[in-house]
N, C-alpha and C positions, 0 to 999 in steps of 0.2 A: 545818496542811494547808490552803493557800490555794488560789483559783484553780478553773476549772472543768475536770471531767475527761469526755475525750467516750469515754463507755465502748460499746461495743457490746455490747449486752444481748438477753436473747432475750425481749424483752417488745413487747407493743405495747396499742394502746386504739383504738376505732373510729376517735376523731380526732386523730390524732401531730400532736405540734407539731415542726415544723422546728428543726430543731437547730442551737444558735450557738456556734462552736466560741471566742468569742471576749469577746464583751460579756458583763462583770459588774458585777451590783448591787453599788454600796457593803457593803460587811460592816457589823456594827454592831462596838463598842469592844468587843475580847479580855476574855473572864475571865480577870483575872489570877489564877496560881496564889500567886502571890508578896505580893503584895497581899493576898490571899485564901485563905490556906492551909484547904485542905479538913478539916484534921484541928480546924480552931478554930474552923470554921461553926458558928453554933445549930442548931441541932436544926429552931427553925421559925422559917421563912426566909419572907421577904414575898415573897407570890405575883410573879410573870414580868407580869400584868397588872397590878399596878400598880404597877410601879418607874417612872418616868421616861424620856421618849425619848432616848435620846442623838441627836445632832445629828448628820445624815446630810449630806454633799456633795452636790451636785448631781447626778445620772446624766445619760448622753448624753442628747442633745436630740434630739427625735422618737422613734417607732417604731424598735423594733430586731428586728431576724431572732431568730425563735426565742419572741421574748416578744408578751406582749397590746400592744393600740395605747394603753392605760391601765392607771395604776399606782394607785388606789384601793379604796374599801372593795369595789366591784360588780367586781374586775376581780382575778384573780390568775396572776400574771407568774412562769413555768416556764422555766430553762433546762436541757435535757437533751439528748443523743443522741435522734435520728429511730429511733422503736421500732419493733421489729418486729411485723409483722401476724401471726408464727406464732413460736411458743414449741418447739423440741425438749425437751420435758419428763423428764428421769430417770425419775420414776414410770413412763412409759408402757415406758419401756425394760427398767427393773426387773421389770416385770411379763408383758415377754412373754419377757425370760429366762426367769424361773419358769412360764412356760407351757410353754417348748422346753422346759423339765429334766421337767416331769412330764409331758410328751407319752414320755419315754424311758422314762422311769421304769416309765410305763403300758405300752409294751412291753417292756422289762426285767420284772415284774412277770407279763405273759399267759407271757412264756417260761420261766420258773422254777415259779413256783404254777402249773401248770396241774390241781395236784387241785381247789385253793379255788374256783379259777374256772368250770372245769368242776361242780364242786358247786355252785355260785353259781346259776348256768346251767339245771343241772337242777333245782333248787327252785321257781326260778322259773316255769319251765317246765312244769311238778308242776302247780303251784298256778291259772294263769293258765286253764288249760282250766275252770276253773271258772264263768269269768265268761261272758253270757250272750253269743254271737254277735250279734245287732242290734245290745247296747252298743257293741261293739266294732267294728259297722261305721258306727254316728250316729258314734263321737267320731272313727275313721278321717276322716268325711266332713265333718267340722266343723273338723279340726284340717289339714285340707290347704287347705282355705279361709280361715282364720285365719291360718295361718301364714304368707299372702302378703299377707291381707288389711290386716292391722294395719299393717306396713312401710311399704305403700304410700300407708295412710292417713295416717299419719303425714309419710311424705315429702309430701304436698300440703299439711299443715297446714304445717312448715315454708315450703316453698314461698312459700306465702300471706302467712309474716311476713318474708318475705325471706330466709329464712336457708339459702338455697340451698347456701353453701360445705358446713353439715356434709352436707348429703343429698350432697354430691358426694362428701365422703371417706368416709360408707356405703358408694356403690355400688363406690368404688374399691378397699375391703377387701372386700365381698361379692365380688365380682370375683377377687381374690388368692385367698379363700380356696377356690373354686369351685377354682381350677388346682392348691392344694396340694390338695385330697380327692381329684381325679382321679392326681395322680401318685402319696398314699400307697392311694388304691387296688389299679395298679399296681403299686408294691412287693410289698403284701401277696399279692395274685395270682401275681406272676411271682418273687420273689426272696426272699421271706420263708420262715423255715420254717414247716414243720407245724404247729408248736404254735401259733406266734402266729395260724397261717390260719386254723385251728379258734377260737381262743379271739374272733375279732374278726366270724367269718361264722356263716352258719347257711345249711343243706341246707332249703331247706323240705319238710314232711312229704308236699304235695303232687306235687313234683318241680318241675322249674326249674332254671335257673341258682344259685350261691350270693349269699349275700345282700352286700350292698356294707361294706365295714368301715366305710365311713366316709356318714354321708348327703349326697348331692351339695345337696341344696334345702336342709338344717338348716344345718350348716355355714356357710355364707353371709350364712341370716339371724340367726346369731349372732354373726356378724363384722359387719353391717350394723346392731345394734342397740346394740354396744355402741362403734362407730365415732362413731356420732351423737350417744353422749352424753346416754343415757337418764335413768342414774345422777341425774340433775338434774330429771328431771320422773318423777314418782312415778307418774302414773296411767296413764302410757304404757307405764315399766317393767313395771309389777304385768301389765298387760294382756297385754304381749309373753312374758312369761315364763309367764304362764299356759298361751298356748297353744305354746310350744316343749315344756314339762312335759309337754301332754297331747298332742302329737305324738309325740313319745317314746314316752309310754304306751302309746298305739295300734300301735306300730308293736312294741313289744316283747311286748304281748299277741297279737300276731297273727303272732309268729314272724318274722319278718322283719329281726331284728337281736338284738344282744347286751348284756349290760350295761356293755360294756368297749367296743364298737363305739359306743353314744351317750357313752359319758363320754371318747370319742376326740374324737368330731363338738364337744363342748361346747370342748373345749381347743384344735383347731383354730381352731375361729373366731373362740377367744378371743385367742389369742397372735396370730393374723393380726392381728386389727384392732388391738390394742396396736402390734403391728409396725410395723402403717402410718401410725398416728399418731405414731408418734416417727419416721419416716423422711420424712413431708411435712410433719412441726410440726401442732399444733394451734392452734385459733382463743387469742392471748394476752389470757386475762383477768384478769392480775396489774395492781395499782393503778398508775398513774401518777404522776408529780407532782401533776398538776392533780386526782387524788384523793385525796391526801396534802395538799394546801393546804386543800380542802373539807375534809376530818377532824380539820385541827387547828384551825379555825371551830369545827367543831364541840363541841370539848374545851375551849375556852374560848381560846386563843390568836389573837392579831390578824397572822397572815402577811402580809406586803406582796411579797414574790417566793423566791425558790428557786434553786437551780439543782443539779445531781446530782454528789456527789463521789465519789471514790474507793472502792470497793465495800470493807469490811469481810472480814477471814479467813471462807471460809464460804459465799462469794458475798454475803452482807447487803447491801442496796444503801439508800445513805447519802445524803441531800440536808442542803445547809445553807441554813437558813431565814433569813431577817430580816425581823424582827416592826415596824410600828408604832407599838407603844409597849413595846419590851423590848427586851431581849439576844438576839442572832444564837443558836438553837440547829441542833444537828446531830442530826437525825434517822434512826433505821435501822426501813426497812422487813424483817420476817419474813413469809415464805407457805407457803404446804404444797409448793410445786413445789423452794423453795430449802430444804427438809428432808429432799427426796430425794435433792439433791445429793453427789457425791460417797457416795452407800452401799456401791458395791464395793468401795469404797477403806477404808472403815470397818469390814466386813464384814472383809478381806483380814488388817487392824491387828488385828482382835478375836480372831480365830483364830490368827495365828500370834504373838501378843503378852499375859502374863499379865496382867489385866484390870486392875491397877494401875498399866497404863502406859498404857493408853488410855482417850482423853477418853471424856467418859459424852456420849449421846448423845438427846437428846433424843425421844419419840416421837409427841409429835404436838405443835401449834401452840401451844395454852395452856400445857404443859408448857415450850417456849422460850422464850415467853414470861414466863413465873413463875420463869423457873433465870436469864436475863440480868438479869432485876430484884434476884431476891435478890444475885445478887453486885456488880453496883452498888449497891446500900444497904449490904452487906457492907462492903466496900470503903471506902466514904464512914465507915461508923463507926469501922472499924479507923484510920482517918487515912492513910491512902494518898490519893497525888496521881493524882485521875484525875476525867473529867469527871463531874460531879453530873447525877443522872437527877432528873427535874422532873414527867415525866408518863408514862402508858403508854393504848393506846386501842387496843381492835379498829379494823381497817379494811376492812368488809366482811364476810363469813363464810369468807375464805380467807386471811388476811392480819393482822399487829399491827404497832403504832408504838411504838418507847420514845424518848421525846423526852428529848436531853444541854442541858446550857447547851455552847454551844461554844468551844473552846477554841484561841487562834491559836498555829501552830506550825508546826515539818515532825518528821518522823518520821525516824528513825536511818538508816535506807534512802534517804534524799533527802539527806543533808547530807555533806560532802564527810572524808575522812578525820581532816583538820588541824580539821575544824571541832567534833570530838565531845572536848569538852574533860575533865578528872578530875573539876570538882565539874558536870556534868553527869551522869555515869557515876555518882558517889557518888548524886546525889539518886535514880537508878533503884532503885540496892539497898536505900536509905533507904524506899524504899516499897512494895520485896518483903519487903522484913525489915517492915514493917508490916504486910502480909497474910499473912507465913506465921506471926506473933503470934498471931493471929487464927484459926490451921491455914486457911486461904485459898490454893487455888493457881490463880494464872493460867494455867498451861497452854498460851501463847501467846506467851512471851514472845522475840520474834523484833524484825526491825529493824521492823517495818510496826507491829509493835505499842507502840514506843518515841516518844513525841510528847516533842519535845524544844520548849520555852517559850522558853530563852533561855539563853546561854553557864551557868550556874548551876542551871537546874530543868529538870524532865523530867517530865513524867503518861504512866501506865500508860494505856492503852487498850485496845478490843479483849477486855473480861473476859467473853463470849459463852460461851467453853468451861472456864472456872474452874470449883475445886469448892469446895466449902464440908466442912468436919470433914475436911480431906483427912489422908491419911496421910502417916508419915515419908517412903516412900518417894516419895512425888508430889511434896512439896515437895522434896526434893531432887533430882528431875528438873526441877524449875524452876529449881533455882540451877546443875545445870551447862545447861541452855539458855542460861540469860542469858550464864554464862561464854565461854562459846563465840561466840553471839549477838556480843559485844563483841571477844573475842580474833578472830574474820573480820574484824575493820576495823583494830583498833588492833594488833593482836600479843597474844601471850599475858604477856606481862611484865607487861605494862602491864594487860589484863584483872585478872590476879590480882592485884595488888599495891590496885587501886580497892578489890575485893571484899575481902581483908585488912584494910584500912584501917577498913572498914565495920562488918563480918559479922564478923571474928575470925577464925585460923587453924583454931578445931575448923569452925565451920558451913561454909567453903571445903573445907577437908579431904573433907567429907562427902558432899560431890559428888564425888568421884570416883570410885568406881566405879560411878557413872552417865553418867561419860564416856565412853557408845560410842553408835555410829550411830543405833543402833535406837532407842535412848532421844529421840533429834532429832526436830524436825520435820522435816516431807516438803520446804521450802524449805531447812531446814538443810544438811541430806543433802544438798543437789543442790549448795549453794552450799562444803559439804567438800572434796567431790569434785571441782568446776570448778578451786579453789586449790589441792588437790594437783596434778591434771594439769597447771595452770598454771606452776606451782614448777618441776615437772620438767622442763616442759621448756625454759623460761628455763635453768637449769640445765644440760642436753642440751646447749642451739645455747652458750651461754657457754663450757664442755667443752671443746667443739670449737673453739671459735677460740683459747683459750688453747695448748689443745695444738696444732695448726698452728702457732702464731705462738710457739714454744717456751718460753711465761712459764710453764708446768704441763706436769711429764709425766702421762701415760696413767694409774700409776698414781693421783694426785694426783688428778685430772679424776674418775675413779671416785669417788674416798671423798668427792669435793664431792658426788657427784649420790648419791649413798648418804643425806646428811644433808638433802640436799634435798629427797627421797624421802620424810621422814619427815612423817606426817601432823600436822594445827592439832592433834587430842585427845592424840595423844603427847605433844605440848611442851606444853599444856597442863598435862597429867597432871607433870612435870618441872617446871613450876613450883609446883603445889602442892606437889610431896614438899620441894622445896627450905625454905617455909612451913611443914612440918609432913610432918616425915622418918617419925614413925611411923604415918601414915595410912596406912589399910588398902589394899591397891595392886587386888585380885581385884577383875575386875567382877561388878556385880549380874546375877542371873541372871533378865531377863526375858521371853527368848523359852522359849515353850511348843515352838512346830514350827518348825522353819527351812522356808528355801525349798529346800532342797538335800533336805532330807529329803522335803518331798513331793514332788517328783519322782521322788525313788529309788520311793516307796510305787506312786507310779502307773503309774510304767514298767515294777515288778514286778506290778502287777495285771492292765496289760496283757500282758506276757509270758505270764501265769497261766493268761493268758481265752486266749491265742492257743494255749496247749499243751492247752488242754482239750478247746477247741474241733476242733482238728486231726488228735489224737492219739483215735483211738478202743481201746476199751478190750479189754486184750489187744494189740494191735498194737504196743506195744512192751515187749518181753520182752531178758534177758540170754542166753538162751538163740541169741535170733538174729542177735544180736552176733559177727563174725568178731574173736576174740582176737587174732586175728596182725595182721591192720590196725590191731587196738586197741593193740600193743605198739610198732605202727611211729608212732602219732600219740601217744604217751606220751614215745616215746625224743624226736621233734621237739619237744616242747612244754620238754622239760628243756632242748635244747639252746640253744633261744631264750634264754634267761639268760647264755648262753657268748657267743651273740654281742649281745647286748646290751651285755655287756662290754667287748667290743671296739671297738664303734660307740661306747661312751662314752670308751675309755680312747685310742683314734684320735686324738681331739683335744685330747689333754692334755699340751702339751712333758713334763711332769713325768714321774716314775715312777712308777708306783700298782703296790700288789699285785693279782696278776690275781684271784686268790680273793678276798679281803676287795674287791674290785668287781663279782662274780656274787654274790656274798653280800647287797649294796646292789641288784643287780639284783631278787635274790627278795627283799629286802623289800620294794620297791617294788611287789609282789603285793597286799602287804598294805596300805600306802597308799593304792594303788588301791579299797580298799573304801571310804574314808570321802574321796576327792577323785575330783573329776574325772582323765580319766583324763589330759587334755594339761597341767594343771596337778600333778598329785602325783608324775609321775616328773620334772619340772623341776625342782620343789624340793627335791626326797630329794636327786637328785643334785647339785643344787646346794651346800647342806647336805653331803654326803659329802665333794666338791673343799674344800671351806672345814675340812674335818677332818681332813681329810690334809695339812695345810697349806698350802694355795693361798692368793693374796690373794681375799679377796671378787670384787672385780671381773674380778681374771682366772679366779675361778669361773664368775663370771655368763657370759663371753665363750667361754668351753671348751664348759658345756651350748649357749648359744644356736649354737656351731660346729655340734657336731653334731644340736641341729634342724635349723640351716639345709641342713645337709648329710642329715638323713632326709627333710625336704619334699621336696628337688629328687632325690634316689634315689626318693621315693615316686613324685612324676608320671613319673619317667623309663620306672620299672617299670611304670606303666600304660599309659604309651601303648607301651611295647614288647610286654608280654604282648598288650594289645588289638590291635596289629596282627598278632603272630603267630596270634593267636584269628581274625581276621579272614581270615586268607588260609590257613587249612587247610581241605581240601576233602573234611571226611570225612563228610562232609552232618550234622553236630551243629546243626541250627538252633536247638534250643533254647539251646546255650550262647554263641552268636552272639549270638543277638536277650539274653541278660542282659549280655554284653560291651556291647555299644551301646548299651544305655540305661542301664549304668553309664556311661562315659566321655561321652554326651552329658546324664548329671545333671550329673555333675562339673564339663562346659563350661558349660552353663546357667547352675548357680549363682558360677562365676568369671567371667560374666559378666553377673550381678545384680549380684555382689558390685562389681565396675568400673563399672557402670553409675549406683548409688544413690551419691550423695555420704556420706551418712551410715555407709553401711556400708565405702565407699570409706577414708574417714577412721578409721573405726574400725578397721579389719583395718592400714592402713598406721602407724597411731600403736601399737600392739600389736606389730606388727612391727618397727618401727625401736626399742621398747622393749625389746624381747628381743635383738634381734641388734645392741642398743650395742655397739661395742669388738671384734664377730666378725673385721673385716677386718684389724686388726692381728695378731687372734691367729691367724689361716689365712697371716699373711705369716712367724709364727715358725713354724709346723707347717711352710712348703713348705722350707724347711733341712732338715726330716727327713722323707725321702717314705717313710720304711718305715712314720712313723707316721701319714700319711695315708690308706696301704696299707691298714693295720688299719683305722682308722675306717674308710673304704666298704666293705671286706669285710666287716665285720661288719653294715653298713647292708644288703647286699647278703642274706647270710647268713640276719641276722636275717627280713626276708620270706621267705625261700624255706623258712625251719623253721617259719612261720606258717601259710604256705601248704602245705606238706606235712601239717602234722597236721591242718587242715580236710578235704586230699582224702585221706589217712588216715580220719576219721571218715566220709567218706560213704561209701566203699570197705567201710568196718566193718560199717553198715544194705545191703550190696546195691547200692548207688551208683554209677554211673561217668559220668565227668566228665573231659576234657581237664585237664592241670597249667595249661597258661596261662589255662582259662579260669578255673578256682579259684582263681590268682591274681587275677585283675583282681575276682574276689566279692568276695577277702578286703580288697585293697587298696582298693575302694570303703566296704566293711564300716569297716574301720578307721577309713578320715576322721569317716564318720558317726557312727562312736562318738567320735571325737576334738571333734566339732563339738554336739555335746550335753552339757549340763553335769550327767551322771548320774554317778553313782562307777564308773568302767570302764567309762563306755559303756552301761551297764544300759538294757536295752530299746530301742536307737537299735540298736546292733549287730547284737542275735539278732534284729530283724524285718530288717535289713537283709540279711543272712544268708539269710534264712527268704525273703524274697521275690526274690532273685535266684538261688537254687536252684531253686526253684517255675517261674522264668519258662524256667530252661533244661531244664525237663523234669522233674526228678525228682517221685515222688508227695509226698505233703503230708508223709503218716506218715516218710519216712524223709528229707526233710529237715529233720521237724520235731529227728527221734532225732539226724542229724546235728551239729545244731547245737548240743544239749542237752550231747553229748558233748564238743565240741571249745572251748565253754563250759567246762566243767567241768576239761580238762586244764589249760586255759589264763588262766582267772579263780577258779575257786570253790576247787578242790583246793588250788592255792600258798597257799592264805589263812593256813595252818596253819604250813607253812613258812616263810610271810614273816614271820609274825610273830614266831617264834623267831629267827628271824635279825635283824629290826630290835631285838630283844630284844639279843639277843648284842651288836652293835655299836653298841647306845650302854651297854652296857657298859663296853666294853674303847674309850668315846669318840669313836668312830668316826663316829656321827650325833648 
């Protein structure tokens, strides 16, 4: 890894050195790995001072941009990126997350406990008459003087030493937070309920207005105190805090606030001023170069200049040194700001991933310190090839250095396909098979992490998140990383056959069923996914000009892009059974939660809160249920499978039995529980055409028919219900006004979705994906229009039984609602469930539902009844059904 990298960082120091994107020091002479095999080094190796200078070239002649105007002992010469004067910090952002969640939390909380709190309350309140009235008017009169006193005092001391910027991002959170207390004021006042008003205000005993939830003057100067960055001068904290304490006191011994009303004010001003500090950056006081060249003086090494390379997985940020009188090392700065980095993302991995698949994670500085050490001295014993650690040193009180010998190379990621040869590839696993000897797992073993020496040898790098004593199962997530790792560049043939050659057919074997995604890294995953889509659709345009230019038919074309579809970890996984046929094929079972699953969880929580909330108790009874509406939205909801049938069997030359494809209609009921609702009836029915003997491909092109042909009947049906909604003059304003703000969500978002390139591409590559091969297969259906017939009558059909058994259910609670305008509900309703990735829509739909009956009038309670209802005929009740019937039919082969 040569050369200088101009990285943008979010670091700075009072005096940036101008950045040279261009001039570099001589390196000193490469540690040979080859020369110097790390596994035959002594144990104790002559110090770095006092080897001999290797013989340096000349450097440009004069002053260079970026460096000092002298290169000796009084002088040290920094090449980096122009640093920044303001750091966005993770911590600061971390922190005022956790402030908005328990700001919720705290109202969640006053609305549910309101016995404990109200008891809280009154003990207090009990007890407090006790203390003597003067007390409690001296520390009233002390603590409102204090409390502005101290801030102020403070800001001139500042002031005084210059250091005006942080008093400006004080007043500028005091400020912020002054406008959110006045607006959650406001809420609590005007829009909150009952419970929380009481739990947050107080009636004084004397009369008055109620007491403020939130304190407009505390609030502020708790955003202002912890803005400026008190936390670092101790006597000022102690002092500030003292009298915010005894403000409080005062004000809650003298009735005038609550204990949930001050522990509001403390988290306001605390989340603000975090807020605003990660939103304008903080003052950067992470180390430099030029205090990374001072530190390693200090530690006993002779630096002559520097310049900043390649940041390390992790953020680490890496300078390569050359010493005086030694070998060029490469150094990695650690800080507390680069340990916050990436937490959500760690956090995200920890929960929905069983705790043996993710890295262990450090929790504070000396701890990263002591875990990258141990596993480079690890490393070094076991005899793996990777750089030898020499030194390690605080740099400051926020900050460490572990200083490598450096090593010349590039990395797997920098070198060109043709270039990554077999006994380079061999020396890799030669040195995982060395640390997992040793139960050692790197944990990283990706291209950035492969430093490649020379056509012949390769050093491990990057052992920052290895464990030590690891388990079976960790180290064989490392052997299929590397697999894969290699199989993205060279092909899987050729990965497996290196690792065989190596490792032996059990230890390759043995990664495999830890060849799935999860198991990757976060660059793996990305770099999977871009060579699938890439494959495909090389593939795709190839398709197509074959069959134009008649060297391949249609079908042919298909079964190429079917095999070219096929993901790197399948083929992969095919060359090791090839290596070893009875390897166990099951993958490992690592995830704890999917992401599908919590979604489902939340969108059934929120439906929860929405039915509880809305539905008062008593109000919805069977009794007041009209059966005879209920028998008419029962008979529509069945019949919907009839014509689902027919919208499928429309665009299929073939001949299908009508039954045995309402039979696939209701199982797809029951699909619908554990998929999305726009993906599980594509694949059932795809799956069903392929089992009745279709070709694949001309399955694929049958279902994407009749999507293409249910989107274009779906807009057609909304803009024609909405205009007939629009022009009936029976004064229904409310069903009007939800007609128009469906059809204009609908326009809005088609044209976000046109407008954003990213989404532009993503809807259009999904689209030409699904609807491959449609246009040939609508030119064999148009020979048969009877079977065209069918498919949009049933496309047709099928809404108008969706639609009847929704205005069915509201008709059932009391209800009345135009047909056209229930249809544009339902057909908005449905995209939104189609366009959220919950199983059937769950919780996209029933609020969509719920808030466009609301907008056209109906009361809460019986649209809530309504919708519960027309749910129920239409998702929850088939579930039963479906699933005997997907039962049945993959039975008798069917799916």
């Amino acid at each position: 890894m040569t050369g200088t990298a101009d990285v943008d960082v979010d670091e700075g120091s009072d005096e940036p050195i101008p950045a040279h994107p261009s001039a570099e020091e001589p390196a000193e002479p490469p540690v040979s790995l080859e020369k110097q095999p790390l596994e035959k080094q002594p144990q104790e190796k002559q110090p770095l001072e006092k080897q001999p200078p290797a013989e340096q070239p000349p450097g440009p002649p004069g002053p260079q941009p970026g460096r000092t105007a002298e290169e000796d002992d009084g002088h040290l010469a920094v090449d980096e990126p122009l640093l920044a004067a303001r750091a966005h910090r993770p911590s600061d952002l971390i922190r005022f997350v956790a402030g908005l969640l328990s700001i919720i939390a705290l109202f969640v909380i006053a609305n549910i406990a309101t016995s404990t709190t109200s008891g809280i309350e009154t003990d207090i309140h009990a007890n407090i008459k006790h203390v003597t009235p003067w007390l409690s008017t001296l520390g009233s009169l002390l603590s409102g003087v204090a409390v502005l006193g101290v801030p102020v005092a403070f800001a001139v001391e500042r002031l005084i030493k210059r250091d005006g910027l942080r008093v400006a991002d004080g007043v500028l959170a005091s400020v912020l937070a002054y406008g959110v207390s006045l607006a959650v004021d406001w809420w609590v006042a005007e829009g909150a309920s009952q419970t929380i008003r009481t739990a947050f205000t107080r009636l004084p005993e004397g009369g008055g207005p109620i007491t403020e939830p939130v304190h407009g003057y505390l609030a502020p100067v708790i955003a202002y105190m912890t803005a400026v960055g008190m936390v670092h001068r101790p006597r000022w904290r102690v002092a500030l805090w003292i009298v915010v304490i005894l403000s409080g006191a005062t004000e809650l011994i003298s009735g005038y606030t609550t204990p949930l009303s001050l522990l509001l004010t403390l988290l306001i001003g605390w989340s603000v001023a975090y807020g605003t500090l990660y939103a304008i950056g903080s003052p950067n006081i992470r180390p430099t170069g030029q205090h990374l060249m001072l530190g390693l003086r200090r530690v006993g090494f002779t630096p002559r200049n520097a310049h900043r390379a390649p940041d390390a997985p992790g953020g680490t940020r890496r300078y390569f040194v050359n010493q005086q009188d030694g070998p060029a090392l490469d150094v990695h700065i650690i800080d507390r700001e680069q340990q916050a980095s990436g937490f959500f993302y760690r956090a995200w991995r920890r929960l929905r991933l069983r705790s043996v698949a993710v890295r262990r994670s450090p929790q504070s500085l000396r701890q990263a310190l002591e875990q990258e050490a141990l596993i480079a001295y690890a490393a070094a014993a076991a005899g793996a090839n990777a750089p030898q650690l020499v030194a390690t040193s605080e740099l400051g009180p926020d900050a460490a250095i572990l200083v490598y010998q450096k090593i010349e190379g590039r990395t797997l990621d920098e070198l060109a396909d043709e270039e990554i040869t077999d006994e380079v590839m061999a020396s890799f696993w030669e040195s995982v098979a060395d640390l997992h000897g040793r139960r050692i797992a790197h944990r990283r073993l990706t291209g950035e992490s492969l430093l490649v020496v020379d056509e012949k040898l390769g050093a491990l790098v990057n052992l920052s998140g290895g464990d030590i004593a690891a388990g079976d199962l960790t180290l064989r997530i490392d052997l299929a990383q590397l697999l894969t790792t290699f199989a993205l560049r060279i092909g899987p043939a050729r990965a497996v056959s290196v690792a065989n050659r190596v490792l032996g057919a059990d230890r390759v074997a043995a990664a495999l069923p830890l060849l799935q995604p999860v198991a990757m890294s976060r660059q793996t995953r990305a770099d999977l996914a871009k060579q699938a889509k890439d494959r495909k659709a090389a593939a795709q345009a190839l398709a197509l000009e074959q069959v134009a230019a008649g060297e391949r038919t249609r079908e042919q074309a298909e079964e190429d892009i079917a095999v070219a579809g096929e993901d790197l970890l399948s083929r992969i996984r095919a060359e090791i059974l090839q290596i070893a046929p009875e390897a166990p094929e099951a993958p490992a079972k690592l995830e704890r939660l999917k992401p599908k699953t919590l979604i489902t969880v939340v969108a059934l929580a929120f439906a929860a809160y929405l039915a509880v909330t809305t539905i008062q108790p008593g109000q919805l009874k069977l009794s007041q249920m009209n059966w005879a509406w209920t028998a008419v939205a029962i008979t529509a909801a069945a019949a919907s499978y009839g014509a689902a049938a027919m919208s499928l069997t429309g665009f299929v030359p073939e001949k299908l039995p009508f039954r045995r494809t309402v039979a696939a209609q209701l199982a797809g009921s029951f699909v619908k529980l554990v998929a999305p609702a726009a993906i599980g009836g594509i694949a059932l029915n795809t799956r069903y055409l392929q089992k009745s003997g279709i070709r694949p491909g001309q399955a694929v092109a049958s279902v994407g028919a009749s999507q293409l042909a249910g989107l274009g009947g779906h807009l057609l049906l909304l803009f024609s219900f909405g205009l007939i909604t629009g022009s009936q003059k029976n004064g229904d304003l409310g069903s009007q006004r939800a007609v128009i703000i469906g059809v204009l969500t609908a326009a809005v978002l088609s044209l976000v979705i046109a407008a954003v390139a990213p989404l532009r591409r993503f809807v259009v590559t999904r689209v030409r994906s699904l609807f491959f091969g449609v246009v040939p297969r609508m030119l064999d259906l148009m020979q048969t229009p009877s079977k065209l017939l069918t498919g949009f009558g049933g496309i047709l059909l099928l809404t108008l039984t969706f639609t009847a058994c929704l205005d069915a259910s509201v008709r059932a609670f009391g209800g009345s609602m135009s047909f056209p305008a229930v249809a544009v509900i339902f057909l908005t309703a449905n995209a939104a469930g189609s366009a959220v990735p919950t199983p059937g829509g769950i919780g996209a739909v029933e609020v969509a539902i719920f808030g466009a009956l609301s907008l056209a009038g109906l009361p809460a309670a019986t649209a809530t009844s309504a919708v519960f209802l027309y749910r129920a005929l239409t998702f929850w009740l088939p579930v039963l059904p479906g699933w005997i019937a997907y039962s049945y039919l993959q039975r008798r082969g069917n799916l």
